[in-house]
C-alpha positions in Angstrom: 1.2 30.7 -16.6 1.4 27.9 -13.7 -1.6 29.1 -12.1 -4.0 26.9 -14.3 -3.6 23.6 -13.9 -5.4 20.5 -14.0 -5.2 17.5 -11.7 -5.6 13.8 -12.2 -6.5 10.6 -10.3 -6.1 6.8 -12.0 -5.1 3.8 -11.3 -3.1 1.0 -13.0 -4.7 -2.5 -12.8 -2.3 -5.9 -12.8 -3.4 -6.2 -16.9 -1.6 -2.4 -17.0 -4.6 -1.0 -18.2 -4.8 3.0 -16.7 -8.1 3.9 -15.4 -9.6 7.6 -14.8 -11.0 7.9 -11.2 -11.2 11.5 -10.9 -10.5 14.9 -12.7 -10.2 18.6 -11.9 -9.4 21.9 -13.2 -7.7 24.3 -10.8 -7.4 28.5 -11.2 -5.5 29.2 -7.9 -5.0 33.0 -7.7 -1.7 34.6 -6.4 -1.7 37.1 -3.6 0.3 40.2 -3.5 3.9 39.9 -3.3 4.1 36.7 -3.8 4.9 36.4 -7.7 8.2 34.6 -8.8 7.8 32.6 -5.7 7.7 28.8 -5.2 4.4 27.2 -4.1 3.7 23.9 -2.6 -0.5 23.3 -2.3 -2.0 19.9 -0.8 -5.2 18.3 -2.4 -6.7 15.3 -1.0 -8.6 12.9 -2.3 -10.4 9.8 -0.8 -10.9 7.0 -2.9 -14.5 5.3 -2.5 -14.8 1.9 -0.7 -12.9 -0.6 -2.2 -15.1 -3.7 -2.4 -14.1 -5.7 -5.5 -10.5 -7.1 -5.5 -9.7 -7.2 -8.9 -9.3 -3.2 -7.4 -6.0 -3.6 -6.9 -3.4 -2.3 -8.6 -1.2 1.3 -8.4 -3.1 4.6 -7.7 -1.4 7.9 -9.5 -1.8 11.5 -9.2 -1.1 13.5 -12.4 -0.7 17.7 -12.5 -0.9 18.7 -15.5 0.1 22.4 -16.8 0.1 23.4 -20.6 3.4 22.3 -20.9 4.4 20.4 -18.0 2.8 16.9 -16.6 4.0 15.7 -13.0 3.5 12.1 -12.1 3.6 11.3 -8.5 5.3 8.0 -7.0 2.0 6.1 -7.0 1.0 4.1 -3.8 -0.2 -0.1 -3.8 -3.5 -0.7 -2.9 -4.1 -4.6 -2.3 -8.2 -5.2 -1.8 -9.5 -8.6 -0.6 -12.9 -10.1 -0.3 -14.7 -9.5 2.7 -14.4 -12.0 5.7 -10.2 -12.4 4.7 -8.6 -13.7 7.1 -5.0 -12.8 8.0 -3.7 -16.3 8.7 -0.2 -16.5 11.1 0.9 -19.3 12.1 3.7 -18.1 14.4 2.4 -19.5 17.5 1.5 -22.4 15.8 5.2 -22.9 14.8 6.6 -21.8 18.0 4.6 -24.2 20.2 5.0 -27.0 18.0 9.1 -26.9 17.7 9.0 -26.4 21.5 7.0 -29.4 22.3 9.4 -31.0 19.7 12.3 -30.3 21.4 11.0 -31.3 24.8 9.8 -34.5 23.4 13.2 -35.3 22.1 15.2 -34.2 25.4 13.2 -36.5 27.3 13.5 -39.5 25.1 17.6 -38.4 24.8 17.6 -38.0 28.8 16.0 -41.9 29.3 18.1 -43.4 26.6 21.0 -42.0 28.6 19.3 -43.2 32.3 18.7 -46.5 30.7 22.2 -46.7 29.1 23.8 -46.2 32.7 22.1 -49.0 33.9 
């Protein structure tokens, strides 16, 4: 009964509209001695290059028995345009609050000189 199944590939945009990527009919055949036992099979599948952004959204597996329908968890793709740049601006920060705080330690340090005076 479980040995026909049928597996499914789509993808939810940020509009929740689902689209079909890819479909396939499976007849996996049971060895010997193994009846009444639980099976775990792996099937990969390699999405074509993502160039267009408005390609982001969830991607889905669906198994799909006669009666039975599996989802799995689903996995975020985010796709940018090409030449996206990553911009951090740690260093930036970091350098600019150091030079900050030396600039105001040496301004407090010749109030103070000056004060003694």
């Amino acid at each position: 009964k479980y040995t026909r199944f049928s597996i499914c590939y789509y993808w939810i945009n940020s509009l929740d509209q689902k689209t079909s990527i890819y479909n396939r009919s499976e007849n996996v055949a049971i060895p010997s001695g193994e009846e009444n036992k639980t099976a775990a099979l792996s099937y990969d599948y390699r999405i074509k290059p993502l160039e267009n952004p408005s390609s982001t959204g969830m991607y889905y597996c669906k198994v799909k028995w006669n009666d039975i329908q599996k989802v799995g968890k689903g996995v975020f793709v985010l796709v940018r345009d090409t030449g996206y740049i990553n911009t951090s601006y740690g260093w930036e920060i970091l350098v600019t609050l150091t030079v900050l705080l030396a600039v105001l330690s040496i301004i407090t340090t010749a109030l103070l000189l000056w004060k003694r005076k």
